[in-house]
C-alpha positions as CSV (number, residue, x, y, z in Angstrom):
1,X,4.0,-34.2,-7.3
2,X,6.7,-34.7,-5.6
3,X,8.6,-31.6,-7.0
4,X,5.7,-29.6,-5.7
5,X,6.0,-31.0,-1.9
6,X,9.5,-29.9,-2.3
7,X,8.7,-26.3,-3.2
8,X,6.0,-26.5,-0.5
9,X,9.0,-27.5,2.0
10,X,10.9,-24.4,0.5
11,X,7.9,-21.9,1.2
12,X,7.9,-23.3,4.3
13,X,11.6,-23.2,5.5
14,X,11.5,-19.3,3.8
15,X,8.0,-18.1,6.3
16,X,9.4,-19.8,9.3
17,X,12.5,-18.1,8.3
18,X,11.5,-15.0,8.3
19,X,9.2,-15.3,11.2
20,X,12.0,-16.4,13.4
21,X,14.2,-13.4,11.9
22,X,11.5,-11.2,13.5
23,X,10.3,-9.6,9.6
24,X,7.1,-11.3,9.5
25,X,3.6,-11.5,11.3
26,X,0.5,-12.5,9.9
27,X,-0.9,-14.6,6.7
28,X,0.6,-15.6,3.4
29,X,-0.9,-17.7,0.4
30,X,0.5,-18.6,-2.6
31,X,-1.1,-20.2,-5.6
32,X,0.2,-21.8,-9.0
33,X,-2.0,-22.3,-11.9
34,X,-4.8,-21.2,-10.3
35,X,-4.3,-23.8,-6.9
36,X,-3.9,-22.9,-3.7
37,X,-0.2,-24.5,-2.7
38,X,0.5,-22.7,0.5
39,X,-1.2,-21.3,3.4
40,X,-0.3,-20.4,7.0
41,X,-0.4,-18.1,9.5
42,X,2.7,-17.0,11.7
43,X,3.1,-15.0,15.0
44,X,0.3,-13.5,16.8
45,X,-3.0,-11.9,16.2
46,X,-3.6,-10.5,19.5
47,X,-1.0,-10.3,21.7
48,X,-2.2,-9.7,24.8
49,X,-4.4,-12.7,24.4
50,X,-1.5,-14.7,22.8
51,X,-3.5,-15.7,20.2
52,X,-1.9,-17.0,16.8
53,X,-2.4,-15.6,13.1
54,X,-4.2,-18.0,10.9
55,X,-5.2,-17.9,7.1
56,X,-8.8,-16.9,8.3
57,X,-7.4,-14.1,10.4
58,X,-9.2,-10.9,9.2
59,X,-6.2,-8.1,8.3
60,X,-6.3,-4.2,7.6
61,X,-5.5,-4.4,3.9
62,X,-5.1,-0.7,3.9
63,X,-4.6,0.2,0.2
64,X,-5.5,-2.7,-1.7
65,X,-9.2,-1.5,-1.2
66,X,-8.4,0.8,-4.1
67,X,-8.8,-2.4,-6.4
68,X,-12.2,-3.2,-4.9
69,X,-13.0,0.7,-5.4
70,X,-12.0,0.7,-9.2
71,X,-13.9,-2.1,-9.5
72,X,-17.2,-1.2,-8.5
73,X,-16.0,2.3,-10.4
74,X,-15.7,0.0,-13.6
75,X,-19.1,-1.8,-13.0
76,X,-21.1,1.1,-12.8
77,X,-19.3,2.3,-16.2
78,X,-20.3,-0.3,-17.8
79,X,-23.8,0.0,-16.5
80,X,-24.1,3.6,-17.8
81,X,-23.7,5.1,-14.7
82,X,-20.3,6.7,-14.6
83,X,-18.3,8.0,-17.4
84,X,-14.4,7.9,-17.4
85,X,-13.8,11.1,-19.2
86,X,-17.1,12.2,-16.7
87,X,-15.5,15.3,-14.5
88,X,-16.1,14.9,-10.4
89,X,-18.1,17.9,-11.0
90,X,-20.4,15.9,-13.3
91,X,-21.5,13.3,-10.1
92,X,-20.7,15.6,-7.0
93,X,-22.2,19.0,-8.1
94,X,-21.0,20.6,-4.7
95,X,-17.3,20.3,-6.0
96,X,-15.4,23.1,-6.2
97,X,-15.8,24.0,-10.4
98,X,-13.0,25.6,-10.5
99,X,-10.9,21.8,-10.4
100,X,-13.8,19.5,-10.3
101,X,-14.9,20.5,-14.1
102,X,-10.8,19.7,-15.2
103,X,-10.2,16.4,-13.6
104,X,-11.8,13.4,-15.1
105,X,-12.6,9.7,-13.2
106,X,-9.9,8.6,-15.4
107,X,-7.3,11.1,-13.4
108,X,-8.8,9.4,-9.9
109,X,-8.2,6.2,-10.7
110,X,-4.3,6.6,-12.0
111,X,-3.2,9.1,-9.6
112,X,-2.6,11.9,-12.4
113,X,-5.7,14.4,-10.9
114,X,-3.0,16.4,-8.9
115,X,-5.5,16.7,-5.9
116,X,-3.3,16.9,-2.4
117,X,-3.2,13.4,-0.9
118,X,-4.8,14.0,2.1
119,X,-2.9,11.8,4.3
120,X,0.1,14.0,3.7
121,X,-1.9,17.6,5.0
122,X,-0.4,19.1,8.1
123,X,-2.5,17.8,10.9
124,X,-3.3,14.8,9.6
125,X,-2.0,12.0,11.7
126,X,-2.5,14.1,15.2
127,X,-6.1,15.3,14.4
128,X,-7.8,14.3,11.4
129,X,-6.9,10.7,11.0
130,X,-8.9,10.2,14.7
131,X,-12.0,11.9,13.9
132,X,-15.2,10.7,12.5
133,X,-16.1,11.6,9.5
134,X,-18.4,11.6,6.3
135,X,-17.5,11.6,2.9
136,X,-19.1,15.0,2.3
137,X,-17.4,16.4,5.0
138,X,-14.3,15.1,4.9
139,X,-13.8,16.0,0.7
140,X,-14.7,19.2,1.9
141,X,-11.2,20.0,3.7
142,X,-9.1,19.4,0.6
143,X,-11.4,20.2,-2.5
144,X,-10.5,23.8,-2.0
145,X,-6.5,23.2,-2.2
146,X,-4.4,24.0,-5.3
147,X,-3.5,21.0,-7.4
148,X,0.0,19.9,-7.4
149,X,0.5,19.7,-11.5
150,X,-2.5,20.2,-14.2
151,X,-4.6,17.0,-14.0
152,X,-3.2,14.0,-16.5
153,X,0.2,15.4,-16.8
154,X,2.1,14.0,-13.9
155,X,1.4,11.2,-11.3
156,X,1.4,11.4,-7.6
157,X,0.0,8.7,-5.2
158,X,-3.0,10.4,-3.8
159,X,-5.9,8.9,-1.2
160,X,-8.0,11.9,-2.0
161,X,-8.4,10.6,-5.4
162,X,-9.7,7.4,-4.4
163,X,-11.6,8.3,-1.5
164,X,-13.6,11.1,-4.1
165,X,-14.7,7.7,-5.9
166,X,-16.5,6.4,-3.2
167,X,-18.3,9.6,-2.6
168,X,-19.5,9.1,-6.4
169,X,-19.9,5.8,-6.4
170,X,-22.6,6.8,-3.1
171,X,-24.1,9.4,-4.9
172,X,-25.1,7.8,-8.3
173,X,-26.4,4.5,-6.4
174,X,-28.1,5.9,-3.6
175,X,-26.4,3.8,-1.3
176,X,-22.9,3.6,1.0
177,X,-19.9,2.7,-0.5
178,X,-19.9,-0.5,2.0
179,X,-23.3,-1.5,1.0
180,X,-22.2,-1.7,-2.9
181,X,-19.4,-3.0,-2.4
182,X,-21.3,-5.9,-0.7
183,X,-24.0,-6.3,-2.6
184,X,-21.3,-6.0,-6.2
185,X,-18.4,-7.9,-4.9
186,X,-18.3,-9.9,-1.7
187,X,-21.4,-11.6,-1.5
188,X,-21.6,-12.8,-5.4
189,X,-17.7,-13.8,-4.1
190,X,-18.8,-15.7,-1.0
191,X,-15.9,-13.4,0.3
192,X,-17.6,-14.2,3.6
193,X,-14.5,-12.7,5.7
194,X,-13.7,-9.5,4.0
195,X,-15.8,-6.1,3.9
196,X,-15.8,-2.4,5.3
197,X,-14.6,-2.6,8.9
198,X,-17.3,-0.2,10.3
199,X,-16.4,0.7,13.6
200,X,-19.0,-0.2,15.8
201,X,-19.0,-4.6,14.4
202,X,-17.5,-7.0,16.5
203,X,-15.8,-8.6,14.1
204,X,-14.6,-12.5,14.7
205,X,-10.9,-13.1,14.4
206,X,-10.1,-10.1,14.0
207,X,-6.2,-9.5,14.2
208,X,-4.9,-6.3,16.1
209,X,-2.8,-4.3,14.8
210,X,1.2,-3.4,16.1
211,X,4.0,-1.3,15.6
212,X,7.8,-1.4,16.6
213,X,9.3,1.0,18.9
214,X,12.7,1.0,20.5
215,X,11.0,-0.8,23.7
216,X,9.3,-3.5,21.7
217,X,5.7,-3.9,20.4
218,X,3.1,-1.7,20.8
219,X,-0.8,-1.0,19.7
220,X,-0.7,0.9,16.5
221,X,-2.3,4.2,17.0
222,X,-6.0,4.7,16.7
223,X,-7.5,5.4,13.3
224,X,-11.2,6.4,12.7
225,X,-11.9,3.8,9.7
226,X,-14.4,6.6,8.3
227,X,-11.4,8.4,7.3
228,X,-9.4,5.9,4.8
229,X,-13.1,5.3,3.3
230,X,-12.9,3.8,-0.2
231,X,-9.1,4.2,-0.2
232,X,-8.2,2.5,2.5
233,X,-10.7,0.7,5.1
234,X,-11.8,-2.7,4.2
235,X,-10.3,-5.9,5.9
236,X,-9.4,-9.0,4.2
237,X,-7.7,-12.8,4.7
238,X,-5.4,-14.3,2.5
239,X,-8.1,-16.9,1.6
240,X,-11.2,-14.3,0.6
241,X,-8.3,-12.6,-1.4
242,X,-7.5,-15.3,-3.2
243,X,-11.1,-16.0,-4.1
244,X,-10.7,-12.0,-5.7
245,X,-8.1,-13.1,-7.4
246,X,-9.9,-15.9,-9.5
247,X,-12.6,-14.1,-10.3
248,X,-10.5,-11.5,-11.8
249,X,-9.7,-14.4,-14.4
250,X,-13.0,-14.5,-15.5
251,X,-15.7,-12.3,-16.8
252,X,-18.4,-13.1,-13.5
253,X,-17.2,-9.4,-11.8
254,X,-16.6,-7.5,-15.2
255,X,-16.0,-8.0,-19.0
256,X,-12.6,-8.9,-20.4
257,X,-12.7,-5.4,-22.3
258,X,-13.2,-3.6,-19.4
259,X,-10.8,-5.6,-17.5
260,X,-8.1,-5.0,-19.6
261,X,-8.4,-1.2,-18.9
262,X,-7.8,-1.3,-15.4
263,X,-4.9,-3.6,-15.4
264,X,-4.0,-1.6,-18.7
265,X,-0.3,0.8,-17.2
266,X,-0.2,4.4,-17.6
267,X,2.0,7.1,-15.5
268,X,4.3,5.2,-13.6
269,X,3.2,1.4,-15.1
270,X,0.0,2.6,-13.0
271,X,-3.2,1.3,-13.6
272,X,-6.7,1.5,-12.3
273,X,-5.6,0.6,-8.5
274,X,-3.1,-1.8,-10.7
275,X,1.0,-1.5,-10.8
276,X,2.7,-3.3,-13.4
277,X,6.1,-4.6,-12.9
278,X,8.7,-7.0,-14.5
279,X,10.4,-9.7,-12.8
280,X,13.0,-11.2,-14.1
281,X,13.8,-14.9,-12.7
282,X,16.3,-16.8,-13.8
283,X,15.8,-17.6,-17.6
284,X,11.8,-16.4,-16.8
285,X,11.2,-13.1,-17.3
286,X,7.5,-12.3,-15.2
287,X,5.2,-9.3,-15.5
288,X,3.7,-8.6,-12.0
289,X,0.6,-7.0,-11.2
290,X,0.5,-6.0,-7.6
291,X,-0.4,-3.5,-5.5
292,X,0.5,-3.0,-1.6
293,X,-1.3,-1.5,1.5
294,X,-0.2,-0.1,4.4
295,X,-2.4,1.1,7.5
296,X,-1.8,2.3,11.1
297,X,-0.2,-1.6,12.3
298,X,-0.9,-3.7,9.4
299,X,1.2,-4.1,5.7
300,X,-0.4,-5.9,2.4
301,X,0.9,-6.7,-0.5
302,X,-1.0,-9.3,-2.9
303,X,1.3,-9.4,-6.2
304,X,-0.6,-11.9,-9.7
305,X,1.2,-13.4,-12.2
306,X,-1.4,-13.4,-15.0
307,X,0.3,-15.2,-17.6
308,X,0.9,-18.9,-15.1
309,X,-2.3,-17.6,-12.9
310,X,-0.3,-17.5,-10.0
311,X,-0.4,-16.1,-6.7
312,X,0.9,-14.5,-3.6
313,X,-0.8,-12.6,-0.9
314,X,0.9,-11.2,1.9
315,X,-0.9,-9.7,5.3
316,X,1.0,-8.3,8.0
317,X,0.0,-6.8,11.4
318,X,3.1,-5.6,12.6
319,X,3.5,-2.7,10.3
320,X,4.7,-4.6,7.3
321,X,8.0,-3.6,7.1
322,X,9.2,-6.1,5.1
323,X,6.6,-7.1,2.8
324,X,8.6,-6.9,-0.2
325,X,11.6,-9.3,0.8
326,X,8.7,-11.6,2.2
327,X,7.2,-11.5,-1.1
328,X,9.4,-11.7,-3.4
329,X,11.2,-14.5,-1.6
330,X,7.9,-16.3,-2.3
331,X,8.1,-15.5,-5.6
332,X,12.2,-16.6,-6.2
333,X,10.7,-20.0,-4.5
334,X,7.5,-20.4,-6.5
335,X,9.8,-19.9,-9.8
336,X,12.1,-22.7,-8.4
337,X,15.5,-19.9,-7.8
338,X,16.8,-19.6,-4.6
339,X,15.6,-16.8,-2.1
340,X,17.6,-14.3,-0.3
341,X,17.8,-15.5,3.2
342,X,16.2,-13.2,5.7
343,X,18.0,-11.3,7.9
344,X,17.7,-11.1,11.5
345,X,16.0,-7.6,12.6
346,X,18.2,-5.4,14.4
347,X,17.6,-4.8,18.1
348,X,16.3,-1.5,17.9
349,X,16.7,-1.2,22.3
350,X,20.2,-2.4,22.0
351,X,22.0,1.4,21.3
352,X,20.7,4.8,20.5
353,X,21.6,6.2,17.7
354,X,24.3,8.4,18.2
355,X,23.7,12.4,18.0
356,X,24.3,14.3,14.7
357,X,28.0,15.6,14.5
358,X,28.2,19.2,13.3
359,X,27.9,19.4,9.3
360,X,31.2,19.9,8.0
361,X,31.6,22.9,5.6
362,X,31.4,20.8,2.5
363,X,28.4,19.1,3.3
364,X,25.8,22.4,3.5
365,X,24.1,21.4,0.2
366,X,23.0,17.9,2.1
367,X,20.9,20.1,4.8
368,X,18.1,20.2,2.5
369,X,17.5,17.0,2.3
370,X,17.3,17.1,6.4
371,X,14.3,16.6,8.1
372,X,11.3,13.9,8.3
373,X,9.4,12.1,5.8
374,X,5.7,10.8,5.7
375,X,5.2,7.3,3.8
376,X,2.1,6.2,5.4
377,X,0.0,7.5,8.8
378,X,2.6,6.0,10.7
379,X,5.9,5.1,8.6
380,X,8.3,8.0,8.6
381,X,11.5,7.9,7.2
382,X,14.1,10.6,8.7
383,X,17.4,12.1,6.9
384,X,20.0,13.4,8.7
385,X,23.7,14.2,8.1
386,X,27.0,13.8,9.6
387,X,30.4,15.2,7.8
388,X,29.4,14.8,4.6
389,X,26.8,12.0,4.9
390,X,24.0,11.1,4.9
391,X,21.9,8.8,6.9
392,X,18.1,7.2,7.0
393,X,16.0,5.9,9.5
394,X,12.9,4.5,9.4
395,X,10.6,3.7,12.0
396,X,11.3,0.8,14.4
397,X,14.6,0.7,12.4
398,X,18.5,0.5,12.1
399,X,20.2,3.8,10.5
400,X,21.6,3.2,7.5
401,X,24.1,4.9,5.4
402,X,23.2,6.9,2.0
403,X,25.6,6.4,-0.8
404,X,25.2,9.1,-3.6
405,X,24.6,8.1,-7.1
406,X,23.4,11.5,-9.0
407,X,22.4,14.5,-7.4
408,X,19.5,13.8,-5.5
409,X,19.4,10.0,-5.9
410,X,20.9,8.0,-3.2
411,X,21.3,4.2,-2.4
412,X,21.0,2.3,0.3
413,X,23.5,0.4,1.2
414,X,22.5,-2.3,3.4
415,X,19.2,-2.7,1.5
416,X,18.1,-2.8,-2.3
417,X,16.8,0.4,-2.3
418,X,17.3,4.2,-3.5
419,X,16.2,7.3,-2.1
420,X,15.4,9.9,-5.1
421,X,14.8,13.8,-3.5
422,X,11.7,15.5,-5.7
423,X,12.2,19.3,-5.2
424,X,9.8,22.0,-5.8
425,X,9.1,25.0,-8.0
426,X,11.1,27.1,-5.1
427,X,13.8,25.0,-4.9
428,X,13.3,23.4,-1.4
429,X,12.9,19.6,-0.7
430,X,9.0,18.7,-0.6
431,X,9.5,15.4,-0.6
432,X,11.3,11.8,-1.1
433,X,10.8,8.6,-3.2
434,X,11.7,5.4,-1.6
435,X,12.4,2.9,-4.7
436,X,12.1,-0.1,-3.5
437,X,11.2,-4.1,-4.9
438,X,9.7,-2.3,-8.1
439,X,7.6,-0.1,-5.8
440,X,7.9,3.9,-5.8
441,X,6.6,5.2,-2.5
442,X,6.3,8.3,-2.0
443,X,7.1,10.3,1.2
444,X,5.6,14.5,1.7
445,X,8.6,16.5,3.9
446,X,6.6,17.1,7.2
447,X,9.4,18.6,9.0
């Protein structure tokens, strides 16, 4: 007992750590052996209001709905409803035939069907992104695009993907996506505090969501939740996620066979809305099964330990920039090693960051790897180049300086973190791969 108030103390020192460093807002829980060990809240939920973040706070989980959606995806396989090696065309007749018959459930779920990500269209985060939508509809503007690779031969992070299961998941049960999801989920869960956040519901501590800018905080930009859908729009607390969590170590949701699938790695250690990930701590060598969210103002990251049924769940509503140091300082502290202590955030106000010098002529092969990069609706990383270098800049960030490894692969310096270039057919840059705390996120060239 009382080497578990000490690690309490740790977890402890670490959050208020970080929360004084300015990397952290929101809710964290962390269980061992299937007990809850730590809770709190830190910084605010509304701002205006000055009200604080508590573990009943309701968060954005952005992307972490994808497990809820594979789930329900899973539970109607196993009802006879849905087939994995069933084609979209099979369930949504009105699919273009021409993909729909080639790309399988099974391609949807692991981010192999090579369908555009929608998120990364042109467009998207000035126009789309605010509109209401349906699921009809909205499929609609990106069924007709050419695939990126032939379905199951490469993977590629893709909403579209996900947000096509919903649309079948509505059409074989009659019903909406947040009414099965209730009724197959949350309520047999008690996860009381969690669901689709519909637009119109007045929704009890509900936390608002914020984003850095060079003159401080401000409100995230507006997002129609109709248009994440079964990819991205269901709210959560730490507590209601930990209550997923145990029943994901028993058979009440889903059979073990069926289970093990979707945890099961394929492309890129990706599951069924699943990553897989070793962690190697001290003389303890971990595999991880995580998954992280990110939406307009809020971060997620919830990461299980299967084989010591431990947890931690992260929810951030100030963008979530640093989810993965949060975390996986938890996780160093959980596994009694010692955390890397956070670092304060820069003052992004203090200086602007100094013009681009001319390119030097020895540097011109660095100029395609200029130009802006899309992560999520509203994280962007942007490369430019000075003499010979290379720099990156995220948003509400410091610049930092690229160091080359291999052509096209970069480190950062300052952070644990590379920066591989993905190039296409043509030659030209499409697009950048932030590697990152065993996570590989990727990032479509928008300018």
């Amino acid at each position: 007992m009382a080497q578990n108030r000490q690690k309490v103390k740790k977890l402890e020192a670490f959050m208020e750590e970080s929360y004084r460093a300015g990397q952290f807002s929101g809710a964290v829980l962390v269980a061992e052996k299937g007990k809850v060990i730590f809770s709190k809240g830190y910084g605010l939920a509304n701002r205006e209001w000055n009200l604080p973040n508590t573990p009943d706070t309701k968060f954005r989980i952005g992307s972490l709905t994808k497990q809820f959606t594979s789930m329900l995806v899973m539970q109607l396989v196993e009802k006879g409803q849905l087939r994995l090696d069933g084609h979209i065309s099979d369930y949504l007749p009105d699919y273009p035939k021409v993909t729909g018959d080639n790309i399988t459930l099974h391609h949807l779920l692991t981010h192999t069907s090579g369908i555009p990500s929608y998120t990364g269209l042109p467009r998207f985060v000035a126009e789309t992104s605010i509109r209401p939508t349906t699921p009809t509809a909205f499929w609609s503007t990106f069924a007709n695009l050419p695939l990126e690779f032939e379905p199951g031969s490469k993977f590629h992070y893709s909403n579209s993907g996900y947000f096509l299961l919903g649309a079948i998941i509505e059409k074989v049960t009659g019903k909406s996506y947040a009414q099965v999801l209730q009724e197959n989920i949350l309520r047999p869960l008690h996860m009381d505090n969690s669901g689709y956040d519909l637009p119109g519901t007045v929704l009890v501590k509900r936390a608002a969501g914020y984003q850095k800018t060079p003159a401080g905080f401000e409100n995230a930009p507006y997002l129609d939740m109709t248009v994440p859908y079964a990819a991205g729009s269901l709210y959560s607390t730490v507590e209601d996620l930990y209550k997923w969590d145990r029943a994901l170590d028993s058979d009440q949701l889903l059979s073990a066979a069926s289970k093990a699938l979707m945890f099961k790695p394929f492309l890129n250690n990706y599951g069924y809305a699943w990553m897989t990930a070793r962690g190697v701590l001290g003389k303890d060598t971990l595999t991880l099964v995580e998954h992280n969210g990110g939406i307009n103002g809020f971060g997620s990251l919830l990461t299980r330990i299967p084989q010591d049924q431990s947890l931690i769940v992260v929810l951030d509503n100030q963008g979530g920039e640093h989810l993965t140091e949060v975390d996986r300082g938890l996780l160093h502290i959980l596994y009694n090693q010692p955390a890397a202590k956070p670092k304060p955030a820069p003052t992004v106000a203090a200086a602007p960051t100094p013009a681009p010098k001319p390119l030097g002529s020895n540097a011109s092969p660095l100029t395609s790897y200029v130009g802006k990069y899309q992560l999520a609706p509203t994280f962007f990383i942007a490369i430019t180049a000075e003499n010979s270098q290379l720099f990156l800049q995220a948003t509400g960030q410091s610049r930092f300086e690229l160091a080359a490894e291999t052509t096209g692969h970069y480190s950062i310096k300052e952070v644990q973190a590379d920066i591989e270039f993905v190039k296409a057919a043509s030659g030209a840059v499409e697009k950048l791969i932030l590697h990152q705390g065993g996570r590989d996120l990727p990032g479509v060239k928008v300018e």
